[in-house]
C-alpha positions in Angstrom: 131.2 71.8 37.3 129.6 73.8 40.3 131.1 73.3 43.8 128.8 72.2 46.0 130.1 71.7 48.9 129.9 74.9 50.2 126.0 73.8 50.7 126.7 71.9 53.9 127.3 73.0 57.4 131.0 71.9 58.4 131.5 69.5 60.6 133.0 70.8 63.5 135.9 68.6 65.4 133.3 66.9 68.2 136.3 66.4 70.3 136.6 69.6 71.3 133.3 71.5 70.0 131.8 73.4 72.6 128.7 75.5 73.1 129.2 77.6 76.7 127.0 80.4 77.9 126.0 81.8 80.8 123.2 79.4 81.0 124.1 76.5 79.0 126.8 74.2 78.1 126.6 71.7 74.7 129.1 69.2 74.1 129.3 66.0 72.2 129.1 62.7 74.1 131.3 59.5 72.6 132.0 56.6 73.1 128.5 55.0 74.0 127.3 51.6 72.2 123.5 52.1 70.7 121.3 49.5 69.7 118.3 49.3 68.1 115.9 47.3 69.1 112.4 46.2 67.2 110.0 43.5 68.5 108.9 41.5 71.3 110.7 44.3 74.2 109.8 42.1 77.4 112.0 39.3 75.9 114.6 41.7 74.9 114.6 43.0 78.4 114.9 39.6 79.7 117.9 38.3 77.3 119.4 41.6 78.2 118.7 42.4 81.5 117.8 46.4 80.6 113.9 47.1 81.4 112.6 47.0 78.0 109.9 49.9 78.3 112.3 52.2 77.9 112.2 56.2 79.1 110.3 58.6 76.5 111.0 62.2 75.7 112.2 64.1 78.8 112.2 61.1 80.8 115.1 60.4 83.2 117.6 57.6 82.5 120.2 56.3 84.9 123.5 54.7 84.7 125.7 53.2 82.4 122.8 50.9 80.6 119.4 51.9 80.1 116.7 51.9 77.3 115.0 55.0 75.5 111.4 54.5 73.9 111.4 55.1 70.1 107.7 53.5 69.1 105.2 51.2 70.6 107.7 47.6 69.8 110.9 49.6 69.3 113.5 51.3 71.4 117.7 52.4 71.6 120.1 50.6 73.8 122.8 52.8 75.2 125.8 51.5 77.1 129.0 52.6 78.1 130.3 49.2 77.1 129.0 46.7 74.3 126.1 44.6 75.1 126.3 40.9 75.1 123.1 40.5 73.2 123.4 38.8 69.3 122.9 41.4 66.2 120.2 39.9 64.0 116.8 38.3 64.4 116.7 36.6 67.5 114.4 33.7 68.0 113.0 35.1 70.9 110.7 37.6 68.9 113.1 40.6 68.7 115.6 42.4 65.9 118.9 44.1 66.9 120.4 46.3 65.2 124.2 48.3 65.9 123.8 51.6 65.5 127.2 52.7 66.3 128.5 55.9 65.0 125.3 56.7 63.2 123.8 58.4 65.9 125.6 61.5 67.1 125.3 62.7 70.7 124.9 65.5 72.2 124.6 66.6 76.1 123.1 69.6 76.9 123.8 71.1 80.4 122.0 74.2 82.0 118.9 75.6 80.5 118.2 72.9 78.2 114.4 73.2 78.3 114.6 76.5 77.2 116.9 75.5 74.4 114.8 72.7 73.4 111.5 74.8 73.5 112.8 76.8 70.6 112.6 73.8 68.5 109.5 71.1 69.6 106.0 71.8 70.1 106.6 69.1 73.1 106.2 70.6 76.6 109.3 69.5 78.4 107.4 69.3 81.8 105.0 66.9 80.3 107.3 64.7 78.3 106.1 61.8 75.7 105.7 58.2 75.9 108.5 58.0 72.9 111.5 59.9 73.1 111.8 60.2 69.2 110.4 63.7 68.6 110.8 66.9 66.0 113.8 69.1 66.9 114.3 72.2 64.9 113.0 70.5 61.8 115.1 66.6 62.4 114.3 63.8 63.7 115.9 63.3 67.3 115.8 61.2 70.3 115.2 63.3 73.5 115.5 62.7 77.2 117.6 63.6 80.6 120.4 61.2 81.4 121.5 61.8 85.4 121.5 65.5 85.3 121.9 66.4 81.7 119.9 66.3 78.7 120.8 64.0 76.1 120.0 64.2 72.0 120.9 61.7 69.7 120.4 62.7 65.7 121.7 61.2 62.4 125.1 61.6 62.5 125.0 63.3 58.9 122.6 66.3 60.2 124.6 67.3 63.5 126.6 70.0 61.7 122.9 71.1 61.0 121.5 70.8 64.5 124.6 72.1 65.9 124.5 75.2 63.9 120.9 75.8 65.2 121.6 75.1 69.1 124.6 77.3 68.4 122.0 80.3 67.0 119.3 79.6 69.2 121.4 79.9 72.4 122.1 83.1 71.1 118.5 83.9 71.5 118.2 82.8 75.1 117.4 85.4 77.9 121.1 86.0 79.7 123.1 83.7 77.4 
């Protein structure tokens, strides 16, 4: 029988897997709660005291709690710590689901525009209502958290997306 393992990227050890260049710095973020969050958004922002419009692509996010746009009635919860909200349908009009694990992190530092340009058609300066875009080929949730830029992705394509940041900040003027 063939081996086909050898298909995949490896997964690298996130603990300690590091893009650094001149210009930019990738690391992995963990330890952050996600949530998604389907329905009625204003009475998910009320039972969970997060604004429930959320920030779309290349929009800024602050803090420990905040809310990223996916779709029109949809969004992610992020927290540092678990939010107090019940999983399920809840009878105000809204679904939540735990995401967990399932969504890997990544924080870019540095020339992350440039980075990113390589791999959307979405002009960083202009940004997106949605922060669920195209990113070298995979679906990804885009946007700046304090000073950084943050990208969440399936956790089972990050060895993929990792492999490309990793080539593509090759490619970057001065890296």
């Amino acid at each position: 029988m063939r081996d086909l393992a050898g298909k995949w990227s490896v997964v690298p050890d996130w603990r300690v897997a590091a893009i650094d260049t001149r210009h930019l710095a990738v690391r992995t973020v963990t330890g952050l709660h996600q949530l998604t969050v389907s329905g009625d958004l204003a009475a998910w922002s009320r039972k969970s005291k997060l604004k429930g419009e959320g920030v779309g692509a290349f929009g800024h996010a602050k803090g420990s709690r905040y809310a990223v746009r996916l779709a029109r009635d949809r969004l992610l919860a992020v927290s540092d710590a678990a939010l107090k909200v019940p999983r399920g349908w809840n009878a105000e009009g809204f679904g939540v689901t735990e995401v967990g694990a399932g969504l890997h992190v990544f924080e870019i530092e540095g020339a992350a525009d440039d980075l990113l340009a390589r791999g959307t058609t979405l002009d960083p300066e202009k940004g997106s209502a949605s922060a669920a875009l195209l990113l070298a080929g995979v679906g990804a949730v885009v946007y700046r958290h304090e000073d950084r830029t943050r990208v969440h992705v399936d956790r089972a394509l990050a060895p993929y997306l990792w492999k490309w940041m990793e080539t593509a900040a090759g490619h970057i003027a001065g890296a």
